[in-house]
Steps between C-alpha positions, in 0.01 A plus 500: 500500500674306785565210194697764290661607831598240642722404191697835506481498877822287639467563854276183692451755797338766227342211300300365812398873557364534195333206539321587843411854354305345243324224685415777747382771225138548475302617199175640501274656155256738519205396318367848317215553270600561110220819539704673786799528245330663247585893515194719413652851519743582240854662559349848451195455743762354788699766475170759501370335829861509628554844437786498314549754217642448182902464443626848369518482134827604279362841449541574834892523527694760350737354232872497588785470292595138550063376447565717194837321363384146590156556267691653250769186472196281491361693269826535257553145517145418409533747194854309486343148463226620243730673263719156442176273472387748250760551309550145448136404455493774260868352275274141503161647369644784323555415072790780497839534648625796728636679179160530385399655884795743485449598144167660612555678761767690287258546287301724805744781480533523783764751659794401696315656827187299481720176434701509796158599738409205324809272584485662858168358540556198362864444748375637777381177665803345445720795641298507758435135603878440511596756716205397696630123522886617552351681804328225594839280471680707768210481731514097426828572643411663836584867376349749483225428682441810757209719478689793370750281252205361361362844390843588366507224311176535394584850357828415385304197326295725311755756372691197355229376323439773361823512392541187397134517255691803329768328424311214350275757358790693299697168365 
């Protein structure tokens, strides 16, 4: 140490110090057994003998509106991130084109109503997850950020993703 410091140290008054402290610095080890080291109790037994309970499990807390919003943009983004790999693993592997794809699923019959629910489903991550993440922008912003804006963004959130999976839904 006092080799390194002395170099950066330009001071002769601090230099000597530091070269007294360390001719004056005394060092002692502690020889200790390897078989004193060893625990024999595991985490769960220490914490028996200590008495300490358990830490309160998830079930425990009553879910709120913002717990419930951040799972569900996980959750959206995760369906998010599995739809692209597998609609691209599926145009690599697959021997037809999407015109084959579409051309069956006209073939269902299916009425207009059921399509849309369908195309609802399908959007609905995506309406959702951006809103989410445009919320999330203004809070990266400072804004927002108050117990009761957060809830009324949080419901205001929601409505427009709704709206916004319709709209996607009905083009």
């Amino acid at each position: 140490m006092y080799a390194l410091s002395s170099t950066l140290i330009r001071s002769p008054a601090l230099r000597q110090g530091l070269k007294m402290a360390a001719a004056n610095r005394q060092v002692s080890l502690k020889v200790v057994s390897a078989g004193s080291t060893v625990k024999e109790e595991t985490y769960f037994e220490k914490n028996e003998r200590l008495g300490r309970e358990m830490s309160p499990h998830l079930t425990i807390y009553q879910p709120q509106l913002t717990s419930m919003l951040s799972i569900m943009h996980r959750g959206t983004g995760m369906a998010l991130g599995v739809g692209v790999w597998a609609l691209g693993l599926g145009a690599l592997i697959s021997s037809h084109d999407i015109n084959h794809y579409v051309t069956m699923v006209e073939g269902l019959q299916l009425s207009g109503a059921t399509l849309t629910a369908l195309k609802f489903i399908i959007a609905y991550p995506a309406g959702y997850h951006t809103a989410n993440g445009i919320r999330h922008l203004f809070w990266d912003t400072g804004r927002f950020l108050k117990i009761k804006e957060v809830y009324s963004t949080g419901y205001a959130m929601v409505a427009t993703s709704f709206v916004l999976t319709a709209i996607l839904a009905l083009i």
